[in-house]
N, C-alpha and C positions, 0 to 999 in steps of 0.2 A: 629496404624495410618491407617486409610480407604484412599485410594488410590482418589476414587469418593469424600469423603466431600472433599478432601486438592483440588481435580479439581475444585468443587464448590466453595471453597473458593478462588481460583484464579479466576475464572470469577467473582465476585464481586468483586476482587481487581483491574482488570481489567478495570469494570466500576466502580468502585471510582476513578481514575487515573484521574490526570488533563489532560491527553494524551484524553482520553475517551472523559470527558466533553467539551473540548475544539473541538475535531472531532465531535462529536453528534451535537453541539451547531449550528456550521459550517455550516453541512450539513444540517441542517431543514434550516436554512435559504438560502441556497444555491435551496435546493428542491420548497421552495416558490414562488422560481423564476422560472417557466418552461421555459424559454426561455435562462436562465445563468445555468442551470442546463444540459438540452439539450446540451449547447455548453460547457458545461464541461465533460458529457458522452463522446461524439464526441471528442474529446482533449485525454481524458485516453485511448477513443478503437482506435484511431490512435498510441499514443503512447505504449501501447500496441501490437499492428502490429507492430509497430518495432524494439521492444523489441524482439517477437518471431524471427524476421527473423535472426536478431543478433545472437539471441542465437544456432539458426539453421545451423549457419556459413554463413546466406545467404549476398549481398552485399547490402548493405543500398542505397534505391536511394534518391540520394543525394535532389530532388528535395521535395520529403516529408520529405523529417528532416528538409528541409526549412522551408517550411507549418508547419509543424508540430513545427518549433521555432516563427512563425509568430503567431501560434493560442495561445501558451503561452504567449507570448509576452501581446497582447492581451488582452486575460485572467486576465492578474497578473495587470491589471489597474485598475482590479474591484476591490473594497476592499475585498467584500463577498467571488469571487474567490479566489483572495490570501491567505486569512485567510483560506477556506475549503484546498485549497491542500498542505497551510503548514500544517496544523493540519490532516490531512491528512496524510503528511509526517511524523509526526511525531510518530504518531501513530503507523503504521505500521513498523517506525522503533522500537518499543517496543516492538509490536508483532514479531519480525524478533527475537530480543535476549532473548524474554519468548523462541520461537519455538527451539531456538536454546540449549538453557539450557535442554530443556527438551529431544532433538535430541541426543544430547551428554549424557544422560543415554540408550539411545535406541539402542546404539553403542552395536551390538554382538560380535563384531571382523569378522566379514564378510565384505566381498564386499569392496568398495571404502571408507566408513567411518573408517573401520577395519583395511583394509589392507592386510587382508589374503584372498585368493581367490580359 
């Protein structure tokens, strides 16, 4: 078994995936609209910011998680929105348990996934 075709036959299975077609679909018509598209960038790199700060141990100001629940808010009235960042969602959570499957063979017994150190 070639290590390279079974990868390329995972990226085609990938986009076959109704997770795929349903994000792709989303997001061209999401892209159509530069103005819903814009205000969808602006949405993820805010959220995003505070995600990092989170994760950094830093303290959330409360003031943009506000905003930041007001811009989804929002958002989620458009249809085209709601459909791109569920499908969106969804997505990536597929890619989250492909990466994860394939993380858990990459496991040497080092470090933090390992254990031994």
């Amino acid at each position: 078994m070639n290590v390279y075709d079974q990868a390329h036959s995972l990226a085609a299975a990938i986009k076959a995936s109704e997770e795929f077609k349903q994000y792709d679909q989303s997001k061209k018509t999401v892209e159509a609209n530069p103005e819903l598209d814009n205000a969808i960038k602006d949405f993820m790199n805010k959220q995003f910011e505070l995600q990092a700060q989170q994760m950094m141990g830093q303290q959330i100001d409360a003031e943009a998680f506000a905003k930041l629940q007001q811009l989804s808010a929002i958002l989620m009235q458009d249809p085209s929105a709601a459909a791109y960042l569920q499908n969106q969602m969804r997505f990536s959570m597929m890619m989250a348990d492909v990466y994860k499957i394939i993380a858990d063979v990459a496991d040497f017994g080092v470090g933090p996934m390992g254990g031994a150190q």
